[in-house]
C-alpha positions in Angstrom: 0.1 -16.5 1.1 0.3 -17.2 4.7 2.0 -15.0 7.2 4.1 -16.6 10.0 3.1 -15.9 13.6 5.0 -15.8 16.9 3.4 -19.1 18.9 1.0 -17.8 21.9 3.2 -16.0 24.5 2.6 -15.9 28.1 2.1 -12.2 28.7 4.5 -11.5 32.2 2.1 -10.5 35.4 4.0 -7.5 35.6 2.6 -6.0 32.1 0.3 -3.4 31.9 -3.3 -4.3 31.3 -3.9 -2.4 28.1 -0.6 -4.7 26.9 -2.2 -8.0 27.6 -5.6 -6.5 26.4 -3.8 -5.7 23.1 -1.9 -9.2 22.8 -5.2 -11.1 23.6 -6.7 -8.6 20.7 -3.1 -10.3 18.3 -3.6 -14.0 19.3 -7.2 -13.9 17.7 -5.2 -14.0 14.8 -6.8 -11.2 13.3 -4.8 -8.2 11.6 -5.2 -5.0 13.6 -4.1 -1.2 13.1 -3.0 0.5 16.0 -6.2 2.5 16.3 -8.2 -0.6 16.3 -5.6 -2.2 19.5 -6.0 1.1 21.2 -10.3 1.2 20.8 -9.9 -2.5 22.5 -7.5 -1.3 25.3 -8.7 1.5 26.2 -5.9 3.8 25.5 -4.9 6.1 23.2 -3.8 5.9 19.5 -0.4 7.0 20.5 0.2 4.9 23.6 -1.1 2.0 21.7 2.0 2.5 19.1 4.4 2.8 22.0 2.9 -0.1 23.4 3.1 -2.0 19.7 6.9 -1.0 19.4 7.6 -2.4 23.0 5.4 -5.9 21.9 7.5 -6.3 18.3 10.7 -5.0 19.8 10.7 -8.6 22.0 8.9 -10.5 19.1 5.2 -11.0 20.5 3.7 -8.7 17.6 5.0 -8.3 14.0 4.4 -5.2 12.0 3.5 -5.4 8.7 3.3 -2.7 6.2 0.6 -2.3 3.9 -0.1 0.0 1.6 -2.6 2.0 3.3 -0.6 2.3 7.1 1.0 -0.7 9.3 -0.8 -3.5 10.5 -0.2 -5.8 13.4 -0.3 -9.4 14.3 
């Protein structure tokens, strides 16, 4: 079954660079945990969810929830 996708977003100059690091990381079109996002940012596990919640809040990630923890696309 195949999950629908927000289209490829322009990420706004003004975002953070461990944001647009993270989005590139999404648009690969490869399922990542938050961990993963934050090994590829740079940052930590915890800012990475902040940063997650921020990116779905506006619809550029969607969360979904397996059974072994969240993933994100």
């Amino acid at each position: 079954m195949a999950l629908h996708r927000p289209a490829s977003p322009k990420v706004p100059p003004s975002w953070a660079s461990p944001r647009a690091d993270m989005l590139a990381a999404l648009m690969d079109r490869r399922a990542l945990i938050a961990t993963e996002l934050a090994q590829i940012a740079a940052i930590t596990r915890q800012t990475a969810s902040g940063h997650l919640a921020r990116l779905t809040s506006v619809g550029m990630s969607v969360a979904v929830p397996p059974s072994s923890g969240r993933v994100h696309m």
